[in-house]
C-alpha positions in Angstrom: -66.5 108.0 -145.9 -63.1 109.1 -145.1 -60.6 107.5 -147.3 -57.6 108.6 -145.0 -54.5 107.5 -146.5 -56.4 106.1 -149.7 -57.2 109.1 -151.2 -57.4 107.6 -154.9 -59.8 104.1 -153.7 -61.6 103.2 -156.5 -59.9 105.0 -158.8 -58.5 103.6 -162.0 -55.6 105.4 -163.7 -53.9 104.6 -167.0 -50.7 105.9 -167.5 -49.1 106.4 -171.0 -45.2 106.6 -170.0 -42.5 103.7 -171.3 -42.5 101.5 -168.1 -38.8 102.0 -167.1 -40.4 105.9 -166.6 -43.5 104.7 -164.8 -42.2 103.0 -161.9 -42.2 105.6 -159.5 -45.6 107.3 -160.2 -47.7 104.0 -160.1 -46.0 103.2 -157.0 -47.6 106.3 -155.4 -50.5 106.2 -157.5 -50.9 102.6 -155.8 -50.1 103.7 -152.5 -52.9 105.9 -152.4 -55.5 103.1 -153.5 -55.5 103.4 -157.1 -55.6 100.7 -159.9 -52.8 101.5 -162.5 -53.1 100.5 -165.7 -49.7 100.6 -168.2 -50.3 102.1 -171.5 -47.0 102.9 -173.0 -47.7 105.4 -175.6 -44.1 105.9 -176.2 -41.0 103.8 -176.3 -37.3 105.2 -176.9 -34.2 104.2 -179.3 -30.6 105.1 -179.8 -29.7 107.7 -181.8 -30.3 106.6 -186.3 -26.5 108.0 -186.4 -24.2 108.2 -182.8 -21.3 110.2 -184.5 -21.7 113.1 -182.9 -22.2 112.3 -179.0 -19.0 109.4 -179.7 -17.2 112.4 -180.9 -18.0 114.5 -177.9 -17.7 111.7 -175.5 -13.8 111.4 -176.9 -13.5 114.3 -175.5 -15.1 114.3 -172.5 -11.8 115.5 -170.6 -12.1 119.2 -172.7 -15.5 119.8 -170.9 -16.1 121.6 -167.5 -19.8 120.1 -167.1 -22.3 117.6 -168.4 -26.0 118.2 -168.0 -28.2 115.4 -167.7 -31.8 116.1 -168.2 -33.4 113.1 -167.7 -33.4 109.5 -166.4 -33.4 108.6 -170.2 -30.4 110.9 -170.9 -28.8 109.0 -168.2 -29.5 105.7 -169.9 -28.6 106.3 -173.0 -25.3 108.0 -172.6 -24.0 105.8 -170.2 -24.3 103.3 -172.5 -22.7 104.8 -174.7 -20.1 106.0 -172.8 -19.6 102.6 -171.2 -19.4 101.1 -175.1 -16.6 104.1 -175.5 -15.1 103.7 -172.2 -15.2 107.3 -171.7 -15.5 106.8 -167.5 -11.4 107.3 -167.5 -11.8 111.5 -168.8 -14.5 112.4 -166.2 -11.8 113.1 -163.7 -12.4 117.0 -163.6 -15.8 117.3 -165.3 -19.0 117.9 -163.1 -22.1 116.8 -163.6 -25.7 118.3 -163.0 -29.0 116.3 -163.3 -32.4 118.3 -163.3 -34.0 116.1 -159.9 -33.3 113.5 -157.7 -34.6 110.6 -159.7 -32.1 111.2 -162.3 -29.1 112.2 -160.1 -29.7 108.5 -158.1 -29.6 106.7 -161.4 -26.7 108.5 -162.8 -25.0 107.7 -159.4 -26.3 104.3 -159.3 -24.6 103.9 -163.0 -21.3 105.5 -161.3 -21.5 109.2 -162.1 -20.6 111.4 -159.5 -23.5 114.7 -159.6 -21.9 118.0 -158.4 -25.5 119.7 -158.1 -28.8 118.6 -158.5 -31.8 120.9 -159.6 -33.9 122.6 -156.6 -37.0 122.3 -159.2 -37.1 119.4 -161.8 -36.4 120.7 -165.4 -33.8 121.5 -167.5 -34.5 124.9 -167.6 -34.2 125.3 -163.7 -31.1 124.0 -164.2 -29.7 126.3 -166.2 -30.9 129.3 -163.9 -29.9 128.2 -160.6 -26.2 127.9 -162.0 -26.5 131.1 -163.3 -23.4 132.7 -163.4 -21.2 130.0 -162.9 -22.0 128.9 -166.4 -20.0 131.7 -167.9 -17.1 130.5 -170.3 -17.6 126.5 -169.2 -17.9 124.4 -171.8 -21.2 122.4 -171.4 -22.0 119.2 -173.1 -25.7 118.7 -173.4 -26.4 115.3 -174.5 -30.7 114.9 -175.0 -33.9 113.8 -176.6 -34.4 114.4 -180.4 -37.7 116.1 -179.5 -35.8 118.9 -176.7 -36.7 122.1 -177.8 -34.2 125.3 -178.0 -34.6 126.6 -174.8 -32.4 125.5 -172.4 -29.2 125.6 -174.8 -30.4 129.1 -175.4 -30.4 130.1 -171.5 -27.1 128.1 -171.1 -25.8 130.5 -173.9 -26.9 133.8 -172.3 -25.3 132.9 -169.3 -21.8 133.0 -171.3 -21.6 128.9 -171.8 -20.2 127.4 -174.6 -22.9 124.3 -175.2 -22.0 121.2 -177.3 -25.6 119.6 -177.5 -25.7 115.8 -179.0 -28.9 113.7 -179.2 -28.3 110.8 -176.7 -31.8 109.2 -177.7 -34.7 109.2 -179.8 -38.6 109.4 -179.1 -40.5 106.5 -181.4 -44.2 105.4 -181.1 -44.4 101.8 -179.4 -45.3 98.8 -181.7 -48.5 98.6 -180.2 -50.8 100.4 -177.9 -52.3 97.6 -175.3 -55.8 97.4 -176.7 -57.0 95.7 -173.3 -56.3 99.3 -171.6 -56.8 100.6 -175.0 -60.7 99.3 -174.6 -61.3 100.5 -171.5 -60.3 103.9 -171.9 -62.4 104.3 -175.1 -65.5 103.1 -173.3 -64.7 105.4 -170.1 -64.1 102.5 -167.8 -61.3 104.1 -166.2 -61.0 107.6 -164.4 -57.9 109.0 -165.6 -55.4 109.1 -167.9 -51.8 110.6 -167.4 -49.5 112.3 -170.1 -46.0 113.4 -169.7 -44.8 114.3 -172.6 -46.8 115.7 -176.1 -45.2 112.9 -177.9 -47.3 110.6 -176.0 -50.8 112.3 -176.8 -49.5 112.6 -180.1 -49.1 109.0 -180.8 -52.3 108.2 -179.1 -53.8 110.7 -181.8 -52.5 107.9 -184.7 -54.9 105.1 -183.2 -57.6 107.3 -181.5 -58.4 110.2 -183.5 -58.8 113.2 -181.5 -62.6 114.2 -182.0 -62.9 111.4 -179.8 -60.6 112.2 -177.5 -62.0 115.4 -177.1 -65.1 113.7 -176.1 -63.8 111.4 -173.5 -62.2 114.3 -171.8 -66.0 114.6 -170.5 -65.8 111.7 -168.8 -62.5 110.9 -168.4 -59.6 113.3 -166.5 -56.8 114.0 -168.7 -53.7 114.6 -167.3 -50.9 116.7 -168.1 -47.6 117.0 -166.5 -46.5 120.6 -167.4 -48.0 123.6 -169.5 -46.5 122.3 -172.5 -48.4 118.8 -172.6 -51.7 120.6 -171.2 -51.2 122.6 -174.8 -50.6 120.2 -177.3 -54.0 118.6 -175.5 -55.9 121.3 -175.7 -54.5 122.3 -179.0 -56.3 119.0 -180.0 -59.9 120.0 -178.2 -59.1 117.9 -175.3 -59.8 119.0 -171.9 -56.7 119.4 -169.2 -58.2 118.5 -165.9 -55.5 118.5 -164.0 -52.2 119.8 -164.5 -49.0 118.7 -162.3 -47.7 122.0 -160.5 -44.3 120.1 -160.8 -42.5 118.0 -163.4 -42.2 115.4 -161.3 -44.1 111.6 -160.2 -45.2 113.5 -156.5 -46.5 116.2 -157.9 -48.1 114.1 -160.5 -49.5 111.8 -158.0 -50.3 115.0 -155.6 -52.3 116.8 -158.1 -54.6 113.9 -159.8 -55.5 112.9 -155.4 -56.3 116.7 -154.9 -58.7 116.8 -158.0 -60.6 113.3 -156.9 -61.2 114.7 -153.4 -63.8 117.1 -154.6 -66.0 114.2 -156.1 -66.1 112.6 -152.1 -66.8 108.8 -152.6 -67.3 108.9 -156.1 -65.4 109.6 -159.3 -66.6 110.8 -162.4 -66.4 107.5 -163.7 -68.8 106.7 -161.2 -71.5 109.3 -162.3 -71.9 108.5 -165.8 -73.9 105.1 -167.5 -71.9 102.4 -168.2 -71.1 102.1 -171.8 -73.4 100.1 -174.2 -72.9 97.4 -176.0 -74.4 95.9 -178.6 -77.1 93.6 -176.3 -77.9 97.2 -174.3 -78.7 99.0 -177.4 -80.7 96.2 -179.0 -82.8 95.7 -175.7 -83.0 99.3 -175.4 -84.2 99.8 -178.9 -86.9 96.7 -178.3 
């Protein structure tokens, strides 16, 4: 059966981004015949204490660039900066977003992006501006949960990096236990991970023996190296990793892995799950 544009028919895939992330992969997850399933296993908050990116954002007119490393950087400090009014001091300041998606919502929110990252992380960011980064003053406004290493590349290259947190990563208040269900009794064919944060607060409700057990049946999905570890860190097998950070690669990857089961997924080839009727029959 050839499944032409529909490579991903039959397929169920649950994915465990906040919604206003998911948009864009369930749309090609959907266009390519798959049934998406929304299981935020993350949500987002302003900063406990705003002093410090209010303080920068005062003096937004002193810095020669602003790096915006996400669509939820780009949420986050416009607000804020909307809520400061600090539009008026962006006069001579660029701005450079790590991919598309985030450089048509800063625009869309009425920033201006001067360059726009050829690959789709932070870090590529940083070293296709290279030299051009030396003596600038950067500000870096991100996630609570960023890591070191893209102020530290900025640094090397001779910038002087003011980095505020513009957001914070919290767990949900609940985990949909309809999707929750299905997942647990391998009723759906893949699940999706972008960030270890989201694994990790999965981990709280489903402890991870069990996890490690599903990824049997079910294919987890990572979006880079560093969500593949933290999974496998946890005894979870990474079937598929994205070769991108991105929603196409994303959606690329998981249709290239199902093509090598033909008509039917892995979902497909094991027994249903039992319930307590199937196991009383059985035991009759």
């Amino acid at each position: 059966m050839d499944k032409g544009n529909n490579p991903l028919e039959g397929k169920r895939v649950v994915l465990t981004r906040a919604p206003e992330q998911a948009t864009e992969l369930a749309g090609r997850l959907h266009a390519m015949g798959a049934e998406v399933l929304l299981m935020p296993t993350v949500a987002f908050a302003p900063p406990e204490n705003s002093s410090a990116m209010d303080a920068a954002i005062e003096q937004l007119d002193q810095f020669d660039w602003i790096l915006l490393t996400s669509m939820n950087v780009v949420r986050f400090f416009i607000w804020r900066m909307q809520s400061q009014d600090g539009f008026s001091a962006l006069r001579n300041t660029k701005v450079g977003a790590v991919g598309p998606g985030t450089a048509i919502l800063s625009q869309s929110e009425g920033l201006d992006v001067d360059y726009v990252a050829k690959k789709g992380t932070g870090e590529a960011l940083a070293k296709e501006l290279g030299e051009s980064m030396r003596g600038c003053r950067i500000l870096l406004p991100r996630s609570d949960r960023a890591d070191d290493r893209l102020p530290a590349l900025l640094r090397e290259a001779g910038a002087d990096v003011t980095d505020v947190i513009a957001y914070r990563t919290v767990k949900p208040e609940t985990i949909d236990p309809e999707v929750l269900g299905r997942l647990r009794r391998a009723e759906v064919d893949a699940i999706v991970f972008a960030s270890p944060s989201a694994f990790h607060n999965l981990c709280d409700v489903v402890p991870a023996e069990e996890l490690a057990k599903l990824s049997e049946r079910v294919q987890f999905t990572a979006i880079g190296p560093t969500t593949a570890k933290a999974l496998e860190g946890a005894g979870v097998r990474v079937a598929i990793q994205a070769k991108e950070a991105s929603a196409e690669s994303l959606a690329e990857s998981i249709a290239k892995h199902f093509e090598g089961f033909g008509v039917k997924g892995p979902r497909d080839e094991w027994p249903a799950a039992e319930g307590p009727e199937t196991r009383a029959a059985r035991r009759a």
